[in-house]
DSSP file (Angstrom, degrees, kcal/mol; ACC not computed):
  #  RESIDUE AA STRUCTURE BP1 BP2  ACC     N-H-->O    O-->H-N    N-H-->O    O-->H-N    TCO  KAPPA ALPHA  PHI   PSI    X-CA   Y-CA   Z-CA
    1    1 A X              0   0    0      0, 0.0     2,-0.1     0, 0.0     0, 0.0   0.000 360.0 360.0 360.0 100.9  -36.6    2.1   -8.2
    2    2 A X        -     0   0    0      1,-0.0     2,-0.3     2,-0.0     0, 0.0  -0.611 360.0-123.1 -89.9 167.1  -35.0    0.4   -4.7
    3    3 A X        +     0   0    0     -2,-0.1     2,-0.3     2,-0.0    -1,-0.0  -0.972  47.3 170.9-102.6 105.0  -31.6   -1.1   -4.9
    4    4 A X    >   -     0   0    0     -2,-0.3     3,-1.1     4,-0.0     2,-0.6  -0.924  33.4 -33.0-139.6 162.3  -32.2   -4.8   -3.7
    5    5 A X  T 3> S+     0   0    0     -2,-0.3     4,-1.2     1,-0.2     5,-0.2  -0.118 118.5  18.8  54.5-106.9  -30.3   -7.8   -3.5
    6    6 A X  H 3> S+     0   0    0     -2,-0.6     4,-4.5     1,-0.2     5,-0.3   0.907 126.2  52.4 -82.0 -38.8  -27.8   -8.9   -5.6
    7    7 A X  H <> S+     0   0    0     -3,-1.1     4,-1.5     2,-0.2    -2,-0.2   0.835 110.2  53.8 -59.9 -22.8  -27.3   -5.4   -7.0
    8    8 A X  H  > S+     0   0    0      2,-0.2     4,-3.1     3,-0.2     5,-0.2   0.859 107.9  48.1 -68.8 -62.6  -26.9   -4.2   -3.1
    9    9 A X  H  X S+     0   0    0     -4,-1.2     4,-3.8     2,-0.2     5,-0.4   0.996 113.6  49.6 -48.6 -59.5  -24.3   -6.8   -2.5
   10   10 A X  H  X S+     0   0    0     -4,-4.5     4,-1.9     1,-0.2    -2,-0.2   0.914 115.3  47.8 -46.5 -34.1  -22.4   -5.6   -6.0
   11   11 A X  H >X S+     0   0    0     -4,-1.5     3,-2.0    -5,-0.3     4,-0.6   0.988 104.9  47.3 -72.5 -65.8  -22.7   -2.6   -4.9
   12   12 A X  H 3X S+     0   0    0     -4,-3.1     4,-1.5     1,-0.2    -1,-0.2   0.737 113.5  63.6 -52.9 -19.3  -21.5   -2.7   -1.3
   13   13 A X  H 3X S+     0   0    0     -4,-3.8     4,-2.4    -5,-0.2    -1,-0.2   0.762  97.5  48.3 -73.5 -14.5  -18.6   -4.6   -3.0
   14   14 A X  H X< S+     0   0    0     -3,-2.0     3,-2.5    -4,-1.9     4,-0.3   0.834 111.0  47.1 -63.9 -92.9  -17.4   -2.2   -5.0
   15   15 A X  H 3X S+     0   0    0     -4,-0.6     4,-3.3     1,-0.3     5,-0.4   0.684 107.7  59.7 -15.2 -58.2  -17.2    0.5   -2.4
   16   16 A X  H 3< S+     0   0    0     -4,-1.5     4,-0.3    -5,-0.3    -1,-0.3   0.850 110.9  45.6 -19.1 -70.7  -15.5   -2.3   -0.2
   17   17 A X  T XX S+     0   0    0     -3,-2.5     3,-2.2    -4,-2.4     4,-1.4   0.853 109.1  50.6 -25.6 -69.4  -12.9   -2.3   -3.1
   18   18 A X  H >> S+     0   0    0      1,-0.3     4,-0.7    -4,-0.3     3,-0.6   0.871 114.0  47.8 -69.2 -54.5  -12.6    1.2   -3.4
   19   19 A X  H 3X S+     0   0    0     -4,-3.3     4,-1.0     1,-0.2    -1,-0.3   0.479 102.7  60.0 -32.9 -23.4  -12.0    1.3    0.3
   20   20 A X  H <> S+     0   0    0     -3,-2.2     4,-0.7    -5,-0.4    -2,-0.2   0.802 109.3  40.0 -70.7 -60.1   -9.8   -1.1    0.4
   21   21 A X  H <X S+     0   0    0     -4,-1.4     4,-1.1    -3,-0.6    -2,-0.2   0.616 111.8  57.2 -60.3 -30.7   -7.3    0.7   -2.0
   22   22 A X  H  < S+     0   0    0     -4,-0.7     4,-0.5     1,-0.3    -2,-0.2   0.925 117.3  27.8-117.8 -51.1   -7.7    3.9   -0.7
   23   23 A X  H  < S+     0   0    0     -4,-1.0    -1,-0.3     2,-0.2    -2,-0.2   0.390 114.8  54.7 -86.2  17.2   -6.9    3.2    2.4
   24   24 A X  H  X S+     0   0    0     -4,-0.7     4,-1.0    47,-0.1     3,-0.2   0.607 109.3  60.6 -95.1 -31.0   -4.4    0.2    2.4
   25   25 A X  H  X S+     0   0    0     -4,-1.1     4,-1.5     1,-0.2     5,-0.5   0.750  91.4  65.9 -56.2 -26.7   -2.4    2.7   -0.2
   26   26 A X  H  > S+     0   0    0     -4,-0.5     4,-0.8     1,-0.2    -1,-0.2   0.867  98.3  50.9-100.1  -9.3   -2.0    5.4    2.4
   27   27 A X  H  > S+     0   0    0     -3,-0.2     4,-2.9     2,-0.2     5,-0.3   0.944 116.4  35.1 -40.9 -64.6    0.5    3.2    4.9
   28   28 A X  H  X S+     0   0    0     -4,-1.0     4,-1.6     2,-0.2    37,-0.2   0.820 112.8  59.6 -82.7 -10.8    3.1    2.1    2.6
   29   29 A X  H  X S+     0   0    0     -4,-1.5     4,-1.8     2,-0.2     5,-0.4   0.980 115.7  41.2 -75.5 -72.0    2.8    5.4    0.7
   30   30 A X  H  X S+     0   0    0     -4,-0.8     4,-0.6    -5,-0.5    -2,-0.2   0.768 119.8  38.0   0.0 -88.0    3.8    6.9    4.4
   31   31 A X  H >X S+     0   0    0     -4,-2.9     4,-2.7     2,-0.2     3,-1.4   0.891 114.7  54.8 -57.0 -59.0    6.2    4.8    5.5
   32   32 A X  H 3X S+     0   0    0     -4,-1.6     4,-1.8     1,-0.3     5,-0.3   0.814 116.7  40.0 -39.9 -62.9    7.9    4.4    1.9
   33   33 A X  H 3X S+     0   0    0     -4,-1.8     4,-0.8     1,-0.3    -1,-0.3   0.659 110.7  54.4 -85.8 -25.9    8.2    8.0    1.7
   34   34 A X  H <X S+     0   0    0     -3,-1.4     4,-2.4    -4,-0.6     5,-0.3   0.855 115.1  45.6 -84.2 -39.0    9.4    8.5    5.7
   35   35 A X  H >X S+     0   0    0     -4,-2.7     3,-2.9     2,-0.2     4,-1.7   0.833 105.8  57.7 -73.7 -79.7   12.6    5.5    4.9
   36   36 A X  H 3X S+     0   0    0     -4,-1.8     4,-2.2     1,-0.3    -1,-0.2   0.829 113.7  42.3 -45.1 -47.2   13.6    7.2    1.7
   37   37 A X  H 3X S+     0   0    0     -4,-0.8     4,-1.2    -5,-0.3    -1,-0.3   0.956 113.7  46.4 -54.6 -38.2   14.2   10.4    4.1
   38   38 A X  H <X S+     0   0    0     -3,-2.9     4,-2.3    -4,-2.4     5,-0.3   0.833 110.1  52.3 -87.4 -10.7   15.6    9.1    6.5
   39   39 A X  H  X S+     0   0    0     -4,-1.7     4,-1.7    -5,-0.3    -2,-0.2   0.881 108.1  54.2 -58.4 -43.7   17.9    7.2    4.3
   40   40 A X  H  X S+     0   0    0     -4,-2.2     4,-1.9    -5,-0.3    -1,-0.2   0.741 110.7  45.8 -52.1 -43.5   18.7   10.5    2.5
   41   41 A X  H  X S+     0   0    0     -4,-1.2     4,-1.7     2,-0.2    -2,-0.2   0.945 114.8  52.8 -80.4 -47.3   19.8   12.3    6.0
   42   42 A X  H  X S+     0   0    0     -4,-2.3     4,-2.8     2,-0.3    -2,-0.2   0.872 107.8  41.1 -78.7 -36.2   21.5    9.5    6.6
   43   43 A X  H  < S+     0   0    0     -4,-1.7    -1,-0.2    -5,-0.3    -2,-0.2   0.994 117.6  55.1 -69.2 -51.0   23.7    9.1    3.3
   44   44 A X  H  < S+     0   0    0     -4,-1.9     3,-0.4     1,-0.2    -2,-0.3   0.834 104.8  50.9 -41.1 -48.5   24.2   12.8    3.7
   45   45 A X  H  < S+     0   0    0     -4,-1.7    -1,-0.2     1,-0.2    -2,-0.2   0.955 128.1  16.4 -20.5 -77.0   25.4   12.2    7.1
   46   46 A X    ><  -     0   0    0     -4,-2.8     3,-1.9    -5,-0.1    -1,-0.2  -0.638  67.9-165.4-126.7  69.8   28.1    9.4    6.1
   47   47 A X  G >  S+     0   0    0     -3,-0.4     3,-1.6     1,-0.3    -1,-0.1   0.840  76.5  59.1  -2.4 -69.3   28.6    9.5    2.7
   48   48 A X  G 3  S+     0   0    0      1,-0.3    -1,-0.3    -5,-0.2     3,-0.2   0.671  93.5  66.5 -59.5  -2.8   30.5    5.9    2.4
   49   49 A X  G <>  +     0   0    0     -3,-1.9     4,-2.3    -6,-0.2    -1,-0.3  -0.166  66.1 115.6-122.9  29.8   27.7    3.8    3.7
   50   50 A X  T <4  +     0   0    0     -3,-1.6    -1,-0.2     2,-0.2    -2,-0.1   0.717  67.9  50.1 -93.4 -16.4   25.7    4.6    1.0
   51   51 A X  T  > S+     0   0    0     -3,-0.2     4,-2.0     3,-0.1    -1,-0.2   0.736 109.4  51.1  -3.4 -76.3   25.4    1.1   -0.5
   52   52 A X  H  > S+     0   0    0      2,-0.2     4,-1.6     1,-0.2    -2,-0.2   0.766 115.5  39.4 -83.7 -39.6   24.4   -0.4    2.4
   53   53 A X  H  < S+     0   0    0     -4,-2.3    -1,-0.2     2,-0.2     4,-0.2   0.565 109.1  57.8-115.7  32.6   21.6    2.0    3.2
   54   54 A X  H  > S+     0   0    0     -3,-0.2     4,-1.8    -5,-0.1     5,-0.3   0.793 111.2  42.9 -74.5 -57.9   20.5    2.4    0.1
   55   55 A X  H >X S+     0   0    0     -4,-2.0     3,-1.6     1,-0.2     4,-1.3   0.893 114.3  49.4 -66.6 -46.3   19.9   -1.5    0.0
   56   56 A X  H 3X S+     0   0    0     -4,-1.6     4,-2.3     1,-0.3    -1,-0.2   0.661 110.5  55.0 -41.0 -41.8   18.3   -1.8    3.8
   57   57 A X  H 3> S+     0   0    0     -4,-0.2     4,-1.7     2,-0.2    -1,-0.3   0.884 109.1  45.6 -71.3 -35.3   15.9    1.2    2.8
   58   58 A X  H <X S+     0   0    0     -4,-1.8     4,-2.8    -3,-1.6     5,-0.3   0.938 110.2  52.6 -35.6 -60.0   14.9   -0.9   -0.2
   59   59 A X  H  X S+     0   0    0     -4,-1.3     4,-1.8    -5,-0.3     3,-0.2   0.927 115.7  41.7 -27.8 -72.6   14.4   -4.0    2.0
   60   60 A X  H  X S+     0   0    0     -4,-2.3     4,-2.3     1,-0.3    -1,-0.3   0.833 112.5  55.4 -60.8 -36.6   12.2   -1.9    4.4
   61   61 A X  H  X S+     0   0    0     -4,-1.7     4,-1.9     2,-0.2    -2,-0.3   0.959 108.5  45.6 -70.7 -55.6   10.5   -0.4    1.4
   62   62 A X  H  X S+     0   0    0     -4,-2.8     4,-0.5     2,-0.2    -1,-0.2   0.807 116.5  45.3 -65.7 -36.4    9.5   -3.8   -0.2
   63   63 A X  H  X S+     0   0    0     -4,-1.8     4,-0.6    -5,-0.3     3,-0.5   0.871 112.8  51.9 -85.9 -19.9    8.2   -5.2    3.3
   64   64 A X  H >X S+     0   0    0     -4,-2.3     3,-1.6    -3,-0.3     4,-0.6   0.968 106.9  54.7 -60.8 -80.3    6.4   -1.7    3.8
   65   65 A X  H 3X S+     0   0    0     -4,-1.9     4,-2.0    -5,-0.3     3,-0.3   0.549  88.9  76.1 -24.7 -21.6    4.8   -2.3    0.3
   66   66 A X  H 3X S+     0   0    0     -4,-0.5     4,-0.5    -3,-0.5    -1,-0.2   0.925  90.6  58.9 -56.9 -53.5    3.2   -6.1    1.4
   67   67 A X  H <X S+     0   0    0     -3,-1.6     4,-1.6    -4,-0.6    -1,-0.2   0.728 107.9  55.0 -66.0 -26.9    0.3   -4.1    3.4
   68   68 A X  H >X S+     0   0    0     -4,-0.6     3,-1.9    -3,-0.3     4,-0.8   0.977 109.0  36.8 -84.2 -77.5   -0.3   -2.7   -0.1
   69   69 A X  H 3X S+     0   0    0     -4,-2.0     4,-0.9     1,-0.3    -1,-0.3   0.627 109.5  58.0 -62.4   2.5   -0.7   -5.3   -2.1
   70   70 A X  H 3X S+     0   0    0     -4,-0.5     4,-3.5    -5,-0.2     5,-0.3   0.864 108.1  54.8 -66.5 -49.2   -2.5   -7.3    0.3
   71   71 A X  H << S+     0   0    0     -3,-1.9    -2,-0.3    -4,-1.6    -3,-0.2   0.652 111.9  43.2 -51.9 -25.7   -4.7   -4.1    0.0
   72   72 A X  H >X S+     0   0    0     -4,-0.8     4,-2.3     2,-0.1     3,-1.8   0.782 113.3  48.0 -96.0 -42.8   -4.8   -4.8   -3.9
   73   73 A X  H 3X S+     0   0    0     -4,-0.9     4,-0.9    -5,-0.3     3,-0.4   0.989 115.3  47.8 -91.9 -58.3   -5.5   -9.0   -3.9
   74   74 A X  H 3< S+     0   0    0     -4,-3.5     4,-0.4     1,-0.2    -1,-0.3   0.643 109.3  53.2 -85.1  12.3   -8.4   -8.5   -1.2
   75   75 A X  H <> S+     0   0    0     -3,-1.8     4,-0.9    -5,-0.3    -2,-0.3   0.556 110.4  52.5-120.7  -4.0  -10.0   -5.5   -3.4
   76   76 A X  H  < S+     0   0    0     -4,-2.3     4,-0.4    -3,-0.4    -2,-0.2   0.469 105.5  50.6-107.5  27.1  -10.0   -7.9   -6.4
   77   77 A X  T  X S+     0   0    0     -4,-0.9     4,-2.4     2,-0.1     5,-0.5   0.715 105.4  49.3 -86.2 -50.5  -11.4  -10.0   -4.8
   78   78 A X  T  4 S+     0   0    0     -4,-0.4     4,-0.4    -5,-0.4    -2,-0.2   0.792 115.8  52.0 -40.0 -39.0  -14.1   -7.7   -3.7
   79   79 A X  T  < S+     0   0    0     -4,-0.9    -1,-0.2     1,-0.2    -3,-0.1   0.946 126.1  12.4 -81.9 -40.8  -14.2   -6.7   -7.6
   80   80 A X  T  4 S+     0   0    0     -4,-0.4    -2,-0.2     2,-0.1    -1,-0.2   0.331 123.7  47.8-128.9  16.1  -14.6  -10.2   -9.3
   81   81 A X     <        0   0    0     -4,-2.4    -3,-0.2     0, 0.0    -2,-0.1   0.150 360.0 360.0 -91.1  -9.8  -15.4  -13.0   -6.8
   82   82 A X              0   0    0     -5,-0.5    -4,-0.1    -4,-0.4   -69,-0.1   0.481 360.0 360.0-128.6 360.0  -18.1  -11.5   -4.9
């Protein structure tokens, strides 16, 4: 029982998927987790600014997060269009 055709394709599209996720997650998971530290040293540092780089680490945290869901939209695609 070979794996041919259209079942080959589904198949190499899953994986695609799976790939997709698994490694477009481990960037913003990274980065996300490298601002919220330095954000932490940094409020610890200066105590009064704590507002302002709370919100700037969000900011960067939301544009870190894009790669991920780019990472999401092209592995459902992979899942239901192909």
């Amino acid at each position: 029982m070979a794996i041919e055709g259209a079942d080959l394709v589904r198949a190499a599209a899953l994986m695609g998927a799976g790939l997709a996720m698994g490694l477009g997650a481990i960037g913003p998971g990274v980065g996300e987790g490298f601002a919220a530290g330095k954000a932490c040293e940094a409020i610890g540092r200066n105590p009064k600014e704590a507002g302002l780089l709370t919100r700037t680490m969000l900011v960067g945290q939301a544009v870190s997060e894009s790669t991920g869901i780019y990472s999401l939209v092209v592995a459902l695609l992979l899942i239901f269009v192909v």
